[in-house]
C-alpha positions, 0 to 999 in steps of 0.5 A: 285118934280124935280127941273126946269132946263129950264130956260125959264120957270124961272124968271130972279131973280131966273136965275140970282142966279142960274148962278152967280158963272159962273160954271153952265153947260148951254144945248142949244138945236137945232132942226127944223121945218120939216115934220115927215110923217103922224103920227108925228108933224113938231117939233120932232126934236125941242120936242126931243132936248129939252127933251134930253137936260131936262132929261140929266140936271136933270140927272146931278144935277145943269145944266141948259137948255137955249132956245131952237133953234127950227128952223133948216138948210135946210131938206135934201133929204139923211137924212130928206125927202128934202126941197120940201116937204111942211111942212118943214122950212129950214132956210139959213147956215147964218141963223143958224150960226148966231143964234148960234153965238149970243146965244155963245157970250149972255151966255158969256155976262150973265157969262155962260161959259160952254156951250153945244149944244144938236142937233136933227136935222141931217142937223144942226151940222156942222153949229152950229159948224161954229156959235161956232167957229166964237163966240169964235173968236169973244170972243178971247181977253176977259179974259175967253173964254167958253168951248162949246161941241157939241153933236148929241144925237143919237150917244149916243145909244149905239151899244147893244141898236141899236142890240136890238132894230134892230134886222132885221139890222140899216139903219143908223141914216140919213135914220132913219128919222120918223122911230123908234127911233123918233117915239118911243121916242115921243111916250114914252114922247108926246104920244098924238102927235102920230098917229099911226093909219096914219103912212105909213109902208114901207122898208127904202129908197135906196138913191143914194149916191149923191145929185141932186139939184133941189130934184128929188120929186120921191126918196123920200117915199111919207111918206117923211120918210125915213124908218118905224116907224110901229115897234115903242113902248113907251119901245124902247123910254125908252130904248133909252132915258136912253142910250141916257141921261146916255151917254151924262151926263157922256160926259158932266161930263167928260168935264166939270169936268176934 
């Protein structure tokens, strides 16, 4: 049986004995409440960040898993369908910032200094960025600062994995949006979460390369995906997520042994 790495499923003696050298490595994952067409639910990207950030931990042996951040910035319409379309919770830059900012400065606060942000919500990186950032400021007179990574964790598909299982040609991680990776992926690990049966196929979407705001509601598929997710399987979700755990365990390695 796998030793639990998520600590909210721990209780706070065994926590406590599990971080009390302060070396342990600590993944926060972040992802949001956002519509993924027919045939997904509204937290894939909260389900998928988390799972990453589990498997990626039990891969490393000794890491551990914080809460997970299961709201996220606001859905944009170049990468995620847009914040009009109901279903989707967008949450305020401050909002975001803030969280992560707290979450930074209670780790310090426990004795965990290693930290690492597993993302799976396209909009969210640059404002976890901001909430680190202004964490370690705050934390800048204390004796030891954290060391904080922070990952997407698509990027760690790797290109031979991308030219198999895209064989017609990647749209790009933005326009991938309810399409095969997520889709294939859930269905490897939440395979009762998926309807296949009301996904809505069609060609990914041709963005402009510019955002108008208000959303302009007929650029967006009315799937609110942006590309199809009709050639998913549970393989590819495997073949993913082990590119995906193998690259961002050895990343995480390579940090935080060096």
């Amino acid at each position: 049986m796998t030793a639990e790495t998520n600590i909210t499923r721990m209780d706070a003696f065994t926590y406590r004995d599990l971080i009390k050298d302060g070396n342990v490595v600590m993944l926060i994952p972040v992802g949001a409440i956002e519509q993924h067409g027919a045939h997904m639910p509204l937290g894939v990207d909260a389900l998928l960040s988390t799972k990453m950030a589990e498997l990626t931990a039990e891969k490393m042996g000794g890491a551990l898993v914080g809460p997970s951040i299961e709201f996220g910035y606001k859905s944009q319409q170049r990468s995620g369908g847009g914040a009009h379309i109901i279903g989707t919770f967008g949450f305020d830059a401050d909002t975001m910032i803030g969280t992560v900012r707290t979450l930074v400065r209670e780790f310090h606060r426990h004795g965990v200094h290693n930290l690492v942000f597993v993302n799976g919500h396209y909009e969210n990186y640059q404002f976890i960025y901001e909430g680190v950032d202004l964490a370690l400021r705050d934390l800048s007179g204390e004796p030891r600062i954290p060391q904080v990574m922070m990952m997407s964790y698509w990027d760690f598909v790797t290109p031979q994995v991308i030219e198999t299982l895209y064989p017609e040609g990647f749209p790009g991680w933005d326009v991938e949006h309810g399409g095969v990776m997520e889709t294939s992926i859930m269905l490897e690990f939440f395979p009762d979460l998926v309807h296949l049966e009301k996904l809505i196929d069609h060609p990914a979407a041709e963005l402009p390369l510019y955002d108008i705001l208000p959303a302009v509601p007929q650029l967006t598929p009315a799937s609110g995906c942006l590309s199809s997710g009709k050639a998913s399987t549970p393989e590819k979700g495997r073949i993913l997520t082990d590119s995906i755990v193998e690259g961002m365990s050895a990343a995480i390695r390579g940090v935080f042994t060096a």
